[in-house]
C-alpha positions in Angstrom: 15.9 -136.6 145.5 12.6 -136.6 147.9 14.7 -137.1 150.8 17.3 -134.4 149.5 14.4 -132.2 149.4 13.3 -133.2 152.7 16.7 -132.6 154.2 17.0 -129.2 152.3 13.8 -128.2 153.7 14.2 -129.8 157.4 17.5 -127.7 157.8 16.3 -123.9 156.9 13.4 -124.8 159.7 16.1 -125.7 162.2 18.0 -123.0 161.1 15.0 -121.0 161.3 13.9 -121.6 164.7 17.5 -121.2 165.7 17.8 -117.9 165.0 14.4 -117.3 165.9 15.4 -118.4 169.5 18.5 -115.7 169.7 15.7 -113.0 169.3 13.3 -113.9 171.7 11.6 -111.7 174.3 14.0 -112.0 178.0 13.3 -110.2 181.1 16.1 -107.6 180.5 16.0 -106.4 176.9 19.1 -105.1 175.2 17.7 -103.2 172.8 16.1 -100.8 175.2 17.7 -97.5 176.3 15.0 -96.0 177.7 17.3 -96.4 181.3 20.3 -94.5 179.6 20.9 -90.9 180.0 23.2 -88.6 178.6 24.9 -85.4 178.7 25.3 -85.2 182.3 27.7 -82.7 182.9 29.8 -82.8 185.9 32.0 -80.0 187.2 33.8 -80.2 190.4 36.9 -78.9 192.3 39.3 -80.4 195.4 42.7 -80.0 196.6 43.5 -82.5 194.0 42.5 -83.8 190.7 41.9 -87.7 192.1 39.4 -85.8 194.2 37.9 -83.3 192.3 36.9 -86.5 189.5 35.6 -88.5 192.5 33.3 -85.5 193.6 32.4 -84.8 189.8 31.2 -88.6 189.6 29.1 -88.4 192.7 27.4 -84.9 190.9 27.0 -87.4 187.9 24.9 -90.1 189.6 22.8 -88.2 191.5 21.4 -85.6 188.8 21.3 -89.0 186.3 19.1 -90.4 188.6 16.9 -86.9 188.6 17.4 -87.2 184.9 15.8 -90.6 185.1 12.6 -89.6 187.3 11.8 -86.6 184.9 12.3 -88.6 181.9 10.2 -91.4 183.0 7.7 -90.3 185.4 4.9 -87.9 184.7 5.5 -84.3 186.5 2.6 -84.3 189.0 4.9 -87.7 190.7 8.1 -86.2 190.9 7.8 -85.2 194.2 6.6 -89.3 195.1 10.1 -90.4 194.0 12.8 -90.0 197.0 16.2 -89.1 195.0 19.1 -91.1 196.0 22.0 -90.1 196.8 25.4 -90.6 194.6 26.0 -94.0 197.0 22.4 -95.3 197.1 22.4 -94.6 192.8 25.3 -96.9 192.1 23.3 -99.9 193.3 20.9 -98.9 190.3 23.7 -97.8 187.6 25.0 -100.6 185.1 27.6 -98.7 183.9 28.8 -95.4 182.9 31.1 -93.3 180.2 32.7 -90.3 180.3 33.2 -87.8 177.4 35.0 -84.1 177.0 37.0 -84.9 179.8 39.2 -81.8 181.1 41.3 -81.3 184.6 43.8 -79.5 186.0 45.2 -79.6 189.0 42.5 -79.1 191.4 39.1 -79.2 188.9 37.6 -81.8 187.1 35.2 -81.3 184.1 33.0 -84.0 181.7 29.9 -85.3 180.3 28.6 -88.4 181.7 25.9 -90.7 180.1 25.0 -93.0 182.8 23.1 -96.9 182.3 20.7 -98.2 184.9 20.2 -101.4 185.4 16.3 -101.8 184.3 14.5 -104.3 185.9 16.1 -103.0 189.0 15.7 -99.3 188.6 12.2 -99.6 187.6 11.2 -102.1 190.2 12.2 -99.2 192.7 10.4 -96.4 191.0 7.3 -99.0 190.9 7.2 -99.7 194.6 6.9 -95.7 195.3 3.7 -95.9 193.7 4.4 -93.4 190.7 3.0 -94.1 187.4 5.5 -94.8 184.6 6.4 -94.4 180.6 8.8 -96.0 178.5 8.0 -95.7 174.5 10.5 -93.5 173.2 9.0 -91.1 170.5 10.4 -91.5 167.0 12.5 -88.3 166.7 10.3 -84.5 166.0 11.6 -82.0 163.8 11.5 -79.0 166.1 10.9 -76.0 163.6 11.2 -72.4 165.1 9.7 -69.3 163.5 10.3 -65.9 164.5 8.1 -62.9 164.2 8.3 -59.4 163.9 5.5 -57.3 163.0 4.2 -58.7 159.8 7.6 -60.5 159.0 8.1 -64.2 159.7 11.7 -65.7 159.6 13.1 -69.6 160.0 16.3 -69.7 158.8 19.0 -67.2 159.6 21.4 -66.2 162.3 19.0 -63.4 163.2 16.3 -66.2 164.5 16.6 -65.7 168.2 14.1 -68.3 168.9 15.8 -71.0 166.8 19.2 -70.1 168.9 17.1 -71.1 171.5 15.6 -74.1 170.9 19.6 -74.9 169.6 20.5 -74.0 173.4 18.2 -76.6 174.8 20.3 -79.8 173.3 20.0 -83.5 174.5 17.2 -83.2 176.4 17.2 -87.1 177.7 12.9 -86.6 177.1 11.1 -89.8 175.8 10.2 -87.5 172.9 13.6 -86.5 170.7 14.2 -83.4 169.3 15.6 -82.4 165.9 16.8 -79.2 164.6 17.1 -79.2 161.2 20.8 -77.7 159.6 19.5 -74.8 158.0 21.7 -75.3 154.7 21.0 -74.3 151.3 19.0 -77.2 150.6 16.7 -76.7 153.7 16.2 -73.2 152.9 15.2 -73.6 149.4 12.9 -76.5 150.6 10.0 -74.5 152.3 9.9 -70.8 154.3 7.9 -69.5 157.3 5.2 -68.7 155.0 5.2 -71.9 153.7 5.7 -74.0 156.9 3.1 -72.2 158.5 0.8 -73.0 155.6 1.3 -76.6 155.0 3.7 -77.1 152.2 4.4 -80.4 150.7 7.9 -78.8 151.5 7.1 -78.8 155.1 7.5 -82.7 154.9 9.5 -83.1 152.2 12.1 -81.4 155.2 10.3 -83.7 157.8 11.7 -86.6 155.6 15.1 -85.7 155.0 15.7 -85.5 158.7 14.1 -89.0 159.1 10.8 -87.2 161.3 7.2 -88.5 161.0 6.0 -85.2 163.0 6.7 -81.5 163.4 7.1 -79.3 166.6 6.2 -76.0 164.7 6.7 -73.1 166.7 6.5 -69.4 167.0 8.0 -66.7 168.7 6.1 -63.3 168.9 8.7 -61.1 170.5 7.5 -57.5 171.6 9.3 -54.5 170.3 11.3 -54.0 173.4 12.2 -57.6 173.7 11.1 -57.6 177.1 8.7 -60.3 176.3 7.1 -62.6 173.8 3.9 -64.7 173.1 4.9 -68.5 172.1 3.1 -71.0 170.6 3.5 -74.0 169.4 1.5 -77.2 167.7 2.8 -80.8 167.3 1.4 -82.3 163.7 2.3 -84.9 161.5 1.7 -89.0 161.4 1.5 -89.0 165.8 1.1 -85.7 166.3 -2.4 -84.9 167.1 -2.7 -81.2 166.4 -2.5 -80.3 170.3 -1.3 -76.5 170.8 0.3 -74.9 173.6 0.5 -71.0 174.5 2.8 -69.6 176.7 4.0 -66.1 177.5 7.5 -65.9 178.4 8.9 -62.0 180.5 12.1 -61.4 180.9 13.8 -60.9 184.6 16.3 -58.5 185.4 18.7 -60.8 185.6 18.1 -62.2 182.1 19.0 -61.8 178.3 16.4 -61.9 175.6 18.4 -64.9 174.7 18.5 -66.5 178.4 14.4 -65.5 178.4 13.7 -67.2 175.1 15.8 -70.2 176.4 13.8 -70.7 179.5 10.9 -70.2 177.2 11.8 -73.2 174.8 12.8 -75.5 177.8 9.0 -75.0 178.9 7.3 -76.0 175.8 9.5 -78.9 175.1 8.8 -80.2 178.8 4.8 -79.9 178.1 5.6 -81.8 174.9 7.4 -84.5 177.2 4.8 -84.3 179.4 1.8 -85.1 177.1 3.7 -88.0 175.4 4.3 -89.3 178.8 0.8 -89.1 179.8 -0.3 -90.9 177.2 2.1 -93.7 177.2 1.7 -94.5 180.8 2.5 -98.3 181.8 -0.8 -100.1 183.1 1.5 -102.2 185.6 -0.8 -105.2 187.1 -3.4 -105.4 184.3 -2.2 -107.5 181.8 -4.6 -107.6 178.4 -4.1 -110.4 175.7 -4.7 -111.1 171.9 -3.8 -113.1 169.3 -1.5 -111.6 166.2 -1.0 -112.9 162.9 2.3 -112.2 161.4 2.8 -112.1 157.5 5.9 -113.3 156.6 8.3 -113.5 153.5 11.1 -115.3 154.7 13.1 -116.0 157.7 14.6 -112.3 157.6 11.4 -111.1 158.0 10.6 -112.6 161.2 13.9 -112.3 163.1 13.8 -108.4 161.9 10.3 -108.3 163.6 11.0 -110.4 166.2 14.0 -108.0 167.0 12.0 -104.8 166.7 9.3 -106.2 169.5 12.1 -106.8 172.3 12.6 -102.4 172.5 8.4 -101.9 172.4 8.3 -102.0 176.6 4.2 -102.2 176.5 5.1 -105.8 175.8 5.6 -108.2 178.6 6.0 -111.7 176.8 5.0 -113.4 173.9 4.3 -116.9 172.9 4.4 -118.5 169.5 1.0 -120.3 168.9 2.4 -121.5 165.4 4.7 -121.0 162.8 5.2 -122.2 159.1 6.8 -120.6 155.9 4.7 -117.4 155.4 2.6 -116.7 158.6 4.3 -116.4 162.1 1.4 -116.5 164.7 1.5 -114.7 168.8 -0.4 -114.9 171.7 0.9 -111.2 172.8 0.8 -109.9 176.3 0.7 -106.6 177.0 0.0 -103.8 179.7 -2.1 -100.6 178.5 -4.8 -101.3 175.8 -4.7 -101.5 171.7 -4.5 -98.0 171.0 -0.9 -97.7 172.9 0.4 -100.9 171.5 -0.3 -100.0 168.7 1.0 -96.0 168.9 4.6 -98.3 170.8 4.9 -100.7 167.4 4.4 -97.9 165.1 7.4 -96.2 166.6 8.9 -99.4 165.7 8.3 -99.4 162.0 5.5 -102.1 163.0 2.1 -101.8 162.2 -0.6 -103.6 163.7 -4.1 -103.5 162.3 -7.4 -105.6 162.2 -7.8 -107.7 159.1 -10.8 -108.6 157.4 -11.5 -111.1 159.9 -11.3 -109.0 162.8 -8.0 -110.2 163.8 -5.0 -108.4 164.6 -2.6 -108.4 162.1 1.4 -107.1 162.4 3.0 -105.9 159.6 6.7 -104.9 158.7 6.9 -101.3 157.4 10.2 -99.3 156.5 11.7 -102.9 155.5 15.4 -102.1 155.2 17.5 -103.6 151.8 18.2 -107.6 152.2 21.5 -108.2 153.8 21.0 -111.9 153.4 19.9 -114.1 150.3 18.6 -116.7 152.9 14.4 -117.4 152.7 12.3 -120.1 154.0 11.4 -122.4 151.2 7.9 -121.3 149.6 5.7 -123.3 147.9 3.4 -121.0 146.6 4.6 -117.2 146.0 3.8 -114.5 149.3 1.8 -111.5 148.0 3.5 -108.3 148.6 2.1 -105.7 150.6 0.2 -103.6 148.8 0.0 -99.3 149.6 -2.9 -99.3 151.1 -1.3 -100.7 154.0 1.6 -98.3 154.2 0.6 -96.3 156.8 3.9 -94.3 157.4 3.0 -91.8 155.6 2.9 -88.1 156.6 -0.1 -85.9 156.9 -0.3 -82.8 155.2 -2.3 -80.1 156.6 -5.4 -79.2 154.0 -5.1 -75.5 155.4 -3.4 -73.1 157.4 -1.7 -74.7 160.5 -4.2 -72.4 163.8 -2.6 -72.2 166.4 -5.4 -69.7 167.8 -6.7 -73.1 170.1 -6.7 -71.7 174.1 -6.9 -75.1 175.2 -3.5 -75.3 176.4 -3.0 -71.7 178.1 0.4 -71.0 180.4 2.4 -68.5 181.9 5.8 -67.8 182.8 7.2 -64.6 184.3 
């Protein structure tokens, strides 16, 4: 029976560590799709179809590539990065698929979504000297209010300003944007008055579309339509309360609609912008620390060793030691604590300093078991208690200001 046990025991280890070796950290991580952009639409026309699809492709891997630079690189770069042209891109694209696919004779018109090879694609963009960012925002609930006078709408075909922010679609930003639906159930879950004050239904919506924060924003149109005063505050769990102003006029060539479009697209780039800046890649300074992992089986440990190949702050890992309930890492990283720890959260990881002053990772959002396999315990694993849920959404205590002029700009 003791070497039974001893058998029993001897195989869920190997079996452990075998799985545990499928997950591990690699140069090129699959899980990443930070170099994947979609909704590239191509439109082109030849003196035949063959043609017109070949021209449309070459479209298609030149503005993914300017698709790319935007997403990646912070704005004041841009102009660092030389743009390649459809020939020079295919040495960087993996692969490519095609989507609402229509041709006649002589025109060809899709939607592309185009994959880079990483380590390739961003060893160019690091040797032209631009800074880089590639943590991918959990999603925002983009919420758009109208105003008029004293009146305040959100829901409602006669919401011009969520028509825009509709308009903008896949954006291909490192930040992605939600709309919510707009049904019955959303309506009856909070109004402008009550978004704009704070509502536990504000986040009770926030929830049900699987968002953490919320892109509130308003739209003051004038009376003549001519113009309107936007604004516009990122809050919830990552959010940090940051406002932006901007007044938006109309050209003579534009609609109300085409004018609240362009004003939409601006915002959401200073959004992209700001999450950009703060997540940029310290390439060449390399910080380290040492991470205890709590486990409570072997799912719990190839579910977190999963999660940690997309967080891209990461550069490699190394397992110190390893038994049944406690997993622990030599992690190195580029950046500092605050952005590994802002990447993992995005993750559903958190990391946090224990009563010993040493960092601690811990699974949050831990999905149903899909396996009845655990590492044999001798003792039973306490459970994490609340206090260390920190996916939790904050409520605003008072009226959401967005009076802040910190972030003033202007459009005409």
């Amino acid at each position: 029976m003791r070497f039974r046990r001893f058998f029993n025991r001897t195989a869920l280890l190997v079996t452990f560590f075998a799985l545990v070796g499928q997950y591990s950290l690699s140069p090129a991580w699959s899980g990443n799709h930070v170099y994947t952009v979609t909704n590239i639409k191509i439109d082109a026309s030849a003196g035949s179809a063959t043609e017109a699809k070949k021209i449309a492709l070459s479209q298609g891997y030149e503005r993914a590539f300017k698709a790319l630079v935007e997403r990646l690189v912070p704005q004041q770069d841009h102009a660092k990065v030389p743009l390649l042209s459809a020939k020079d891109a295919l040495n960087y694209v993996l692969d490519i698929s095609l989507s609402s696919e229509r041709s006649s004779s002589v025109r060809y018109i899709a939607k592309m979504t185009v994959r880079f090879k990483e380590s390739r694609t961003r060893g160019y963009l690091r040797n032209t000297g631009v800074a880089l960012a590639e943590l991918i925002s959990k999603p925002v609930l983009v919420l758009p209010i109208q105003k008029s006078g004293e009146q305040s709408l959100l829901w409602g075909e006669s919401n011009q300003w969520r028509a825009a922010w509709g308009s903008l679609g896949e954006t291909n930003g490192l930040v992605p944007l939600t709309m919510p639906l707009g049904d019955l159930q959303d309506i009856g879950t909070v109004d402008a008055k009550g978004a704009l004050a704070g509502k536990d239904g504000l986040w009770k919506l926030a929830s049900k579309y699987g968002s953490n924060d919320i892109f509130l924003s308003i739209a003051d149109i004038a009376n003549d339509s001519n113009s309107a005063e936007l604004s516009a505050v990122r809050t919830g769990k990552f959010g940090d309360g940051r406002t932006y102003r901007l007044k938006v006029v109309k050209t003579a060539e534009e609609s109300t609609a085409g004018m609240l479009e362009r004003g939409a697209n601006s915002l959401n780039g200073s959004l992209q912008q700001d999450w950009k800046q703060a997540n940029l890649l310290q390439f060449g300074i390399e910080r380290w620390i040492l991470v205890q992992v709590p486990i409570e089986g072997l799912q719990d440990w190839v579910l977190i060793n999963n999660r940690l190949q997309d967080v891209p702050a990461i550069n490699r890992l190394n397992t110190r030691s390893i038994n049944r309930s406690q997993v622990n890492l030599d992690v190195y990283f580029s950046g500092d604590e605050r952005q590994l720890t802002l990447a993992l959260a995005q993750k559903d990881l958190a990391m946090l300093l224990n009563e010993n002053s040493i960092w601690e990772l811990r699974l949050l959002n831990k999905p149903a078991a899909s396996s009845s396999l655990t590492l044999p315990l001798e003792e039973e694993v306490p459970t994490l208690s609340e206090d260390f849920v920190v996916d939790e959404l904050a409520v605003p205590t008072q009226e959401i200001d967005l009076s802040n002029d910190n972030e003033s700009m202007t459009t005409e």
